[in-house]
C-alpha positions as CSV (number, residue, x, y, z in Angstrom):
1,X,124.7,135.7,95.2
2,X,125.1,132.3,96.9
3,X,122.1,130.6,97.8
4,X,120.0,128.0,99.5
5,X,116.6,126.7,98.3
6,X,114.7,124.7,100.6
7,X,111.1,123.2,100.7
8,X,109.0,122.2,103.4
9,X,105.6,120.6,103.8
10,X,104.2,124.3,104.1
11,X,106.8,126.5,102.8
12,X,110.0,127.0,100.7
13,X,112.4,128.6,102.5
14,X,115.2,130.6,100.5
15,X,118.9,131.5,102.7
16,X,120.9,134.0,100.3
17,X,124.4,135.5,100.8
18,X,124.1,139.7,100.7
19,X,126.9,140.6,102.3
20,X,127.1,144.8,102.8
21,X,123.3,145.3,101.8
22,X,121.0,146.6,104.1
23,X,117.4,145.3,104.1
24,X,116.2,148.4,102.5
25,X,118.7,148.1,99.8
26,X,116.9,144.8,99.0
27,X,113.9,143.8,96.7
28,X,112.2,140.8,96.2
29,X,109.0,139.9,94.2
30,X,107.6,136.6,92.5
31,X,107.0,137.0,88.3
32,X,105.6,133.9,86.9
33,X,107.1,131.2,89.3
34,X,110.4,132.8,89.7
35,X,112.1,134.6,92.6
36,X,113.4,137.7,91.9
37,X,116.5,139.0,94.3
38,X,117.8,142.4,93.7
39,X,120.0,144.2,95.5
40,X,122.0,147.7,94.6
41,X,125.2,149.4,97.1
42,X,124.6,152.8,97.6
43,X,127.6,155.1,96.8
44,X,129.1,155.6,100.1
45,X,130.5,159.7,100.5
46,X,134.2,160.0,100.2
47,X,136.0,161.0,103.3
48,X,137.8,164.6,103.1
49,X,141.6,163.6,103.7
50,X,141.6,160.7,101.8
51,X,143.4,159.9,98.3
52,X,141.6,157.1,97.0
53,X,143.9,155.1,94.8
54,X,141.6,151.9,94.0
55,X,137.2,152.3,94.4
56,X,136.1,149.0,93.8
57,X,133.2,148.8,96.4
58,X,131.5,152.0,96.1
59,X,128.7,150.9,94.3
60,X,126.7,148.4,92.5
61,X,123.7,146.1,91.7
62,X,123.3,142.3,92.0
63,X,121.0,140.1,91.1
64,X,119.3,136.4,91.3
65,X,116.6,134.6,89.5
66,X,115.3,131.2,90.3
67,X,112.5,128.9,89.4
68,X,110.2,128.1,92.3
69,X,110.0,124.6,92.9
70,X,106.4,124.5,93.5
71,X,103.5,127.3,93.4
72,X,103.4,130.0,96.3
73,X,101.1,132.3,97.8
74,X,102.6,135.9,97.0
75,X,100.4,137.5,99.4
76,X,101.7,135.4,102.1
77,X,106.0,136.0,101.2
78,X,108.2,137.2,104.0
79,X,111.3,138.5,103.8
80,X,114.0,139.1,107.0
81,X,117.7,140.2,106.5
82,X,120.3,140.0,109.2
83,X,124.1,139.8,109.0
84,X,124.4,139.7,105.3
85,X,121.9,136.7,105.1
């Protein structure tokens, strides 16, 4: 996923683009100076009525690892998501 790495004089702040996860559907952790995104789509329930002809969204896994510009407190990491950011 797309991303933004920013760094402040008391925190790095990281935007990144997870369009169609929800926040629960979302991990992140710290290992050895890197931040480590993951993500996975649940399979959503096929609707009775339907003939699918193409399931290309149903489900899936992403994932993003970056160096840390600097050292960070672990205990001290937030994480927010809202509209796909």
């Amino acid at each position: 996923p797309s991303m933004d790495l920013a760094e402040t004089e008391s925190q790095v702040e990281v935007k990144m683009d997870v369009p169609g996860l929800k926040a629960e559907e979302i991990n992140v952790e710290v290992q050895n100076g890197m931040l480590v995104v993951r993500g996975e789509h649940k399979e959503e329930k096929e609707e009775k009525g339907k003939t699918y002809h193409r399931v290309e969204r149903r489900s899936g896994s992403v994932q993003r690892a970056i160096s840390l510009p600097c050292a960070v407190q672990e205990a001290k990491i937030t994480a927010e998501c809202k509209d796909g950011v």
